[in-house]
N, C-alpha and C positions, 0 to 999 in steps of 0.2 A: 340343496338337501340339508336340511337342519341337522339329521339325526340318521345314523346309519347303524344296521343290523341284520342279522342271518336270517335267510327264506325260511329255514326249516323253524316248525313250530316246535314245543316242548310237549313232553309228554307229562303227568300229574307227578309233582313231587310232596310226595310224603310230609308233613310238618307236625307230625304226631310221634317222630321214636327218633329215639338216638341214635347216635352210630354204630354202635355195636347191634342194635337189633335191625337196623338197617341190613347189616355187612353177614354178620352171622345168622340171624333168624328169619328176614324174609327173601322173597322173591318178586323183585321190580317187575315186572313188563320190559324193560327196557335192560334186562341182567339176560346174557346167554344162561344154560343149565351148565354145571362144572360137571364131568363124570366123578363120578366118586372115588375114581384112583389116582386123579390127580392130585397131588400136591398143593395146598397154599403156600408155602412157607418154605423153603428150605437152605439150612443152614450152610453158609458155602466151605467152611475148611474141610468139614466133615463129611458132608451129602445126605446130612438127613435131612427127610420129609417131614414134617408137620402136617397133617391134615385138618378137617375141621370140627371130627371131634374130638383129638388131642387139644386143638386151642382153644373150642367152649370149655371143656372141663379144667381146662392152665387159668382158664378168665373168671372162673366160678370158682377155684378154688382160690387165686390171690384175691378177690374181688370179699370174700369170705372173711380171710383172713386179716385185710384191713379194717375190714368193719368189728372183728374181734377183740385186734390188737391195738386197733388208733381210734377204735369208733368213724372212720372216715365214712362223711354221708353229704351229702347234696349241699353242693357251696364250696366245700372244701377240695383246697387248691395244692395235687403234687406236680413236685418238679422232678425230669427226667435228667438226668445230668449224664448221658451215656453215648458213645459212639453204637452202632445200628446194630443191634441183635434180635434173634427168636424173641425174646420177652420186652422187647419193645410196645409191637402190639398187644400183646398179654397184657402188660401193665395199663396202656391206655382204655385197654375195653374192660379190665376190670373197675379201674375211677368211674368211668363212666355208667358202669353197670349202677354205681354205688350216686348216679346222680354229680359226681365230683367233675374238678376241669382241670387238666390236663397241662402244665407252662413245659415245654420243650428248651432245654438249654444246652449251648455249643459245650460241647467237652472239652474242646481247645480254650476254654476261658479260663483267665489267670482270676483271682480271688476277687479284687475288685469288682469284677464284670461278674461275677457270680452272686454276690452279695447284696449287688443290681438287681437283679433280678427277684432275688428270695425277698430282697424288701418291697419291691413290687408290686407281688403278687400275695402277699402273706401267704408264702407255700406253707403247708402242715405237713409236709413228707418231703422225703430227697432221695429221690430212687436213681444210683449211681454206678458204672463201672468203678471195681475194684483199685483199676490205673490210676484214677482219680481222687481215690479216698485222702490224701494229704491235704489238696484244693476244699476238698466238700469239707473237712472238719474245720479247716480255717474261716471258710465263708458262715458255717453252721454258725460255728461261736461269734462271729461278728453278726450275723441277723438273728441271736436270740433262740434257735431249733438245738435240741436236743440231741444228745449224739445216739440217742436210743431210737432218731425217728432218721437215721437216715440206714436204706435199704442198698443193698447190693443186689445187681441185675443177674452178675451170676456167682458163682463159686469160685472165693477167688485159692489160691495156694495158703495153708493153713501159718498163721500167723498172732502175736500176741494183739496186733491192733484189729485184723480182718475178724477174729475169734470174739470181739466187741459186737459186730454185725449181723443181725441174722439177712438171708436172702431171699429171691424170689422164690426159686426151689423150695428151699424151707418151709418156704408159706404158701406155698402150692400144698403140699403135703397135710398142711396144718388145716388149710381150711375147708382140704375136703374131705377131711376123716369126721368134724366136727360140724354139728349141727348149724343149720344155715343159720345166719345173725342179721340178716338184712333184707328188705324188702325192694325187690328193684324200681328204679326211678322209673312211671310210666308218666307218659306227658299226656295232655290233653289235645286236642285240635290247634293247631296255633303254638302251643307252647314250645316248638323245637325250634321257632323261629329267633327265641328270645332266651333261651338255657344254653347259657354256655359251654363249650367243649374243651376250646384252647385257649388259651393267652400264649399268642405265638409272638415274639421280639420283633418288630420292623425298629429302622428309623424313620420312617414315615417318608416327607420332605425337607426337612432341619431335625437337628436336635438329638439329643439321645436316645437311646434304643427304647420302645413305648412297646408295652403289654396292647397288639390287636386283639379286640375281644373276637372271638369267630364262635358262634351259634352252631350245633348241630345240622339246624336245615343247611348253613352254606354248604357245609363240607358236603352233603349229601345233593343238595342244590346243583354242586359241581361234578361232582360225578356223574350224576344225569345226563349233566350238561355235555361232558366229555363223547358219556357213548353215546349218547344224540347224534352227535358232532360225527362219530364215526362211525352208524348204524351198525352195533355191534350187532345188533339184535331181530337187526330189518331182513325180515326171507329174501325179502326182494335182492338185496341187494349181494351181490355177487363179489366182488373185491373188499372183505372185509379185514381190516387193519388187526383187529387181536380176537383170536378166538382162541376158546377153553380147550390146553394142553400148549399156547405157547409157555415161554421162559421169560421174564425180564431179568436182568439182574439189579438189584437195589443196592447202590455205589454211593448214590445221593445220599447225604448226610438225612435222617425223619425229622432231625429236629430244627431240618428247616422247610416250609411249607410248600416248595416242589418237593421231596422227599415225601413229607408226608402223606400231603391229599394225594397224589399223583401218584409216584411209586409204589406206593404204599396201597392206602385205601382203594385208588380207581383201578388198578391191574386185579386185584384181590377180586373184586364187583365184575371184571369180564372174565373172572373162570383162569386166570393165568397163573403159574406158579412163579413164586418170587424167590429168588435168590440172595440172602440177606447178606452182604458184606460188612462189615465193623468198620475197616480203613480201607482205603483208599492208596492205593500199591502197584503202578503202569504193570510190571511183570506180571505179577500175582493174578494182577485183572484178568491180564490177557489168556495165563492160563485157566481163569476161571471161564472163559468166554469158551473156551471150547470144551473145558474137561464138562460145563454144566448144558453145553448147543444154544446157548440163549439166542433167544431171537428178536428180542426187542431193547433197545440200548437207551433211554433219559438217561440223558449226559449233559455236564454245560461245557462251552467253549475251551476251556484249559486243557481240558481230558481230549477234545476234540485232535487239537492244536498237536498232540502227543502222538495221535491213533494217525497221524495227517505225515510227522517227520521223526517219530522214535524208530532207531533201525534193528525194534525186536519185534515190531512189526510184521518183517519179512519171514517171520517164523512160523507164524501160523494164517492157515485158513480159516477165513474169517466167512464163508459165502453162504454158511447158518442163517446170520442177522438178516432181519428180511425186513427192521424198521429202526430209524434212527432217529430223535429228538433233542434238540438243544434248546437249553432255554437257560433262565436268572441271566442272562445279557447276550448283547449281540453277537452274531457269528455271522464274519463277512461271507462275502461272495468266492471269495478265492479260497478259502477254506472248505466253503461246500463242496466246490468244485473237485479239491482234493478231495474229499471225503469221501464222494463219490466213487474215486477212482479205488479209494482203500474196501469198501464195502459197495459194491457193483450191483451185490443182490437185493441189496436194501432200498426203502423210501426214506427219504432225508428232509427234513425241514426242519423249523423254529417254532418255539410258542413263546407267548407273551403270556407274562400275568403277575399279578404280585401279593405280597400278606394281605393287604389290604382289601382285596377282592376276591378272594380266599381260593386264591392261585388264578386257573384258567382263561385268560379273555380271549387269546387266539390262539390259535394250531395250523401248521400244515393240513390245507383242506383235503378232503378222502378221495378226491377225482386226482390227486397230483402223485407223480411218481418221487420227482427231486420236484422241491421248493422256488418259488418263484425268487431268484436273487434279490436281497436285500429284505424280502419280506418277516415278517414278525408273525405270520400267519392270518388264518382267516376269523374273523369275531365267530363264536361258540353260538350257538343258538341258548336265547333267555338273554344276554348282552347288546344292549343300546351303547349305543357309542356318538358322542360327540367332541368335533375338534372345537376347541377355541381359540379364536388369536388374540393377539396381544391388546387389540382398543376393544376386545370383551364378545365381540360377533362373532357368529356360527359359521364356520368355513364349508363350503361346498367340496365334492369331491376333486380330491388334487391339490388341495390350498392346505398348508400347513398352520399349524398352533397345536394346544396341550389336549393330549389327551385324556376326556372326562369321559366315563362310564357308568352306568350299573345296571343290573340284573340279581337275580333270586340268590346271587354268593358273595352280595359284597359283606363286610363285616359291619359291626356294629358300631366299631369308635375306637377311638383308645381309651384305655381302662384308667378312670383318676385323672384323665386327663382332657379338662373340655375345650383349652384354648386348643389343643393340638385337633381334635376332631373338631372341633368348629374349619379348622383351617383345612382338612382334607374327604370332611364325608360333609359335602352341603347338599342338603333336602334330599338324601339318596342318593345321591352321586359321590360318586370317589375324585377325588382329582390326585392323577397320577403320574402327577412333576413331568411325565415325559413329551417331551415334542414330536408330532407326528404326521405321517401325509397317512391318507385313507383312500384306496385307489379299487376299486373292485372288489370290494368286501375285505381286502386284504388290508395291514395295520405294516407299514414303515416307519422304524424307529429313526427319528430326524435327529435329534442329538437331545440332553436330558437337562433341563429346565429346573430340575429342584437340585440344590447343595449335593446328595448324597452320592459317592459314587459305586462302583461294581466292582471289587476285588476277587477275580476267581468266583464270580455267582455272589459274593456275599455283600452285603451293603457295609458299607465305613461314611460312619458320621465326619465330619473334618471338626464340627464341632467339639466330638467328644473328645478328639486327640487334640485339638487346642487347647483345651483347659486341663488336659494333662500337662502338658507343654508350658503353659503359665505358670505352674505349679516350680517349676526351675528356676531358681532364683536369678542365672543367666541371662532369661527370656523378661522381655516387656512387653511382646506383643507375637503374634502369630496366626500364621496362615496355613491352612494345610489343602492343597489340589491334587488332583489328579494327574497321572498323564498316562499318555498312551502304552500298553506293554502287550508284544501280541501272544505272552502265554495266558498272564493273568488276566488281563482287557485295560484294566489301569492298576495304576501302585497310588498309594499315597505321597506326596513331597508336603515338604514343609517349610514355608517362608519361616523366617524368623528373624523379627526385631531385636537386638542385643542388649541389656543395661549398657549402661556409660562406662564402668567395672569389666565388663568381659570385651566391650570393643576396644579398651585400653590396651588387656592383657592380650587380644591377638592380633594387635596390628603391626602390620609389618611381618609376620608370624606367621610362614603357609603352615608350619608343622605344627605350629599351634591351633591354627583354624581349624585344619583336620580332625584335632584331636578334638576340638568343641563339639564340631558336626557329631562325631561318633558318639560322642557322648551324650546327646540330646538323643542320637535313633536311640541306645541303650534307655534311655529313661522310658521312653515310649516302650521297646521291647518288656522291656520288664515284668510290665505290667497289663499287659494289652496280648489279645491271640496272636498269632503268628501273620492273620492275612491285614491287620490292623497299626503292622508297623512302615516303620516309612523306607520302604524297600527303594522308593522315589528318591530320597536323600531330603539332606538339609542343604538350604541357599539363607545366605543371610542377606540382609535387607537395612536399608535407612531404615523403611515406614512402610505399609502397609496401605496401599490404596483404596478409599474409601470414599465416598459418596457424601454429600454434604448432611444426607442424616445418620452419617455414620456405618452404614454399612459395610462389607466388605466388598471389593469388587475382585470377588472371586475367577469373572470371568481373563481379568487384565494380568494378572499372573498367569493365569492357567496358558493364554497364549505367548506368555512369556515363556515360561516352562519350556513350553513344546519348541521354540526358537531355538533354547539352551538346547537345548536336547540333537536339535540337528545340526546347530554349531560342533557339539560335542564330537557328533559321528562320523562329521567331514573331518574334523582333525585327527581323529585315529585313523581314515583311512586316507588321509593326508602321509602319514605315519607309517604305514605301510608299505 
């Protein structure tokens, strides 16, 4: 078998509107009917609802308002710089009403990694939490944006600098007392396939974090695709997975692309009301899980790991949840198993998918109660799938190599950058660094093939923290792997070659060495998110093993690492 994919066929996807007139203005065939007292949206400290003509009229009046006050029109590029709130979507379905696309940016980023980005994307806006206003003026005046174009998501406590900012509110207010200023982007037949929505951040398979261009049709492509996948909408079908008046809770970060499409957009599309959380807080969660009865849980493995052996667990009933999803990396077998036992009433699996294919390729299939162990779920219907192995030939079922994909939601490429998509989107296909077996429609994750690894769901270049790391006058050379962690999935470590100058000053020297190490994670800290430091540690090294054209052999540490590691563990509990 060359080429493997889902029996069920697709129903027509739309490739004439965008998102917002997708989500808010029509009705799919393939979309349950929402009653009308349900809830879209609602805010979780508080418990308020948002319905959905509070959020057309939130999206009409900011969508107004920047076309008044920035002239923002079709092409032009804002960045979200915010943890998850109500006017999250607000903001994005206003850009997009206005024709504009949308760069989603981690909040947790120190200036550097911000400044990344806005240069990027040549963002025209900076729509930010309050928290962050110090980070966003820093990065503002280093890419050139004006302090007059960056926006406040909400209202923060009255201040001489915050007193600088107007908000969303504000301009909710503003644009819809004021005559309308703009004409909505309407697409023609074909045109959604090819107008941008996001430039959402991957690292791809190497290299620093890249602007994924992603098309309106994807994102809409995948939602389709999702309730296809899980006949939300099929009479026939009797054990349906989400129908209109569940709860999810949205925990996931939006401004990464499971949050997004996923929590975000596809619950929204099946009639469910979302529960929007900001941070991410074990206690807080859990009383949110019951004070809101949510019953459907996208979660990735960390939060799993928590819900599996935190002992505030025992505090509540939890026999609400009636569906549970992990996904952005793997979650063993022993973990389900637990999970199981934590939430008894619920269906438990995994999905697969990534930026690059603008989220979805597998899911726990709709016949299964708990997940088949090990599995990454079943391909989505619209998703071809082929393995390749290593001398270049097409594996039959059960033989392992990289998994290559595509269907109607892969993205477009990376933006500005055509070695990088030449190297990951050939002739429609994604190649998606990971190694794979394909066993009965179902995708097992074999071990991952490209550089990048999986910190807590989030991707860490080793590259990028290498050339941090060179940046230390210390350092001559460096390596940075993974290794095994079973809250996070892996941490970052860091080989590191010495100057001739620093291996003088700490030989012979443990208290010296130590303090080196520390002081290299510091350099890294610094500057870098929290899930981006070398929580792994520093190992110093002669040299750096390399391959005769130079490469790194990332693999030959990394199984070093893991050696050190269980050395490590036997002498502490040698020790005890």
């Amino acid at each position: 078998m060359a080429t493997f994919r889902s029996v069920f066929p697709l129903p027509h996807i739309p490739d004439d509107l965008t998102i917002p007139q997708f989500i808010l203005d029509s009705q799919h065939p393939s979309r349950p009917l929402r009653p009308y007292t349900t809830p879209w949206l609602i805010e979780d400290h508080t418990g308020r609802p948002f319905g959905h003509s509070e959020l057309s009229h939130r999206t009409f009046g900011l969508a107004n308002a920047l076309s008044l006050k920035w002239g923002i029109k079709r092409h032009d590029i804002v960045c979200i710089f915010s943890p998850n709130n109500i006017d999250y979507a607000t903001t994005i379905w206003a850009v997009h009403r206005l024709g504009g696309i949308i760069t989603p940016a981690n909040p947790g980023y120190m200036v550097e990694e911000l400044v990344h980005q806005l240069h990027a994307t040549k963002a025209a806006l900076l729509v930010i939490h309050p928290t962050f206003l110090d980070t966003a003026h820093k990065a503002a005046q280093i890419a050139g944006l004006p302090n007059d174009r960056i926006i406040l998501i909400e209202d923060p406590p009255y201040s001489e600098t915050t007193s600088k900012h107007t908000s969303i509110n504000n301009l909710v207010d503003f644009g819809s007392n004021a005559p309308q200023n703009f004409i909505e982007a309407r697409l023609k037949p074909g045109e959604a396939r090819t107008t941008l929505a996001f430039l959402s951040f991957s690292s791809g398979t190497t290299g620093k974090p890249k602007a994924v261009a992603i098309p309106h049709y994807s994102v809409i492509a995948n939602i389709i695709q999702m309730a296809t996948h899980y006949k939300i909408n099929d009479k026939s079908w009797k054990e349906k997975r989400m129908i209109p008046g569940d709860v999810a809770i949205a925990v996931l970060p939006f401004f990464h692309i499971y949050g997004l499409v996923v929590n975000l957009h596809y619950l929204l599309f099946c009639g469910m009301s979302v529960v929007v959380v900001p941070k991410f807080n074990f206690p807080v969660f859990l009383e949110s899980l019951v004070r809101h009865r949510i019953t459907h849980l996208y979660i990735v493995p960390p939060q799993v790991v928590l819900m599996c052996k935190h002992p505030d667990m025992k505090k509540y009933n939890l026999s609400h949840i009636k569906f549970c999803m992990s996904g952005a990396a793997p979650l063993s077998g022993e973990l389900m198993e637990q999970l199981h036992k934590v939430l008894p009433n619920a269906t438990i699996g995994q999905g697969y998918g990534l930026t690059e294919t603008c989220t979805t390729v597998a899911m726990i299939p709709p016949t299964q109660k708990i997940a088949t162990i090990g599995s990454a779920g079943q391909l989505i219907p619209g998703i071809i799938a082929k393995v390749v192995k290593v001398d270049g030939s097409l594996a039959v079922e059960g033989e392992q190599g990289e998994l290559v994909v595509t269907g109607p939601s892969m993205a477009l490429g990376y933006l500005n950058n055509e070695t990088a998509t030449r190297e990951t989107f050939v002739d429609g296909w994604v190649r998606t660094g990971d190694e794979v077996i394909i066993k009965n429609g179902e995708v097992y994750v074999v071990d991952r093939l490209k550089e990048i690894m999986k910190v807590r769901g989030f991707q860490v270049a080793p590259a990028e923290l290498e050339g941090h790391l060179l940046m230390h006058p210390d350092v001559v050379d460096a390596c940075v792997i993974s290794i095994p962690d079973e809250y996070s999935g892996e941490l970052p470590m860091a080989y590191i070659v010495l100057s001739e100058a620093a291996r003088k000053r700490i030989s012979g020297n443990q208290d010296a060495s130590l303090k080196l190490k520390a002081v290299l994670e510091k350099h890294v800290a610094d500057v870098k998110v929290a899930y981006k430091r070398l929580a792994g540690g520093v190992e110093f090294i002669d040299a750096i093993p390399k391959n005769p054209s130079g490469k790194m052999l990332r693999r030959v540490l990394r199984d070093q690492a893991r050696k050190l590691k269980v050395t490590r563990t036997e002498s502490i509990r040698a020790r005890l």
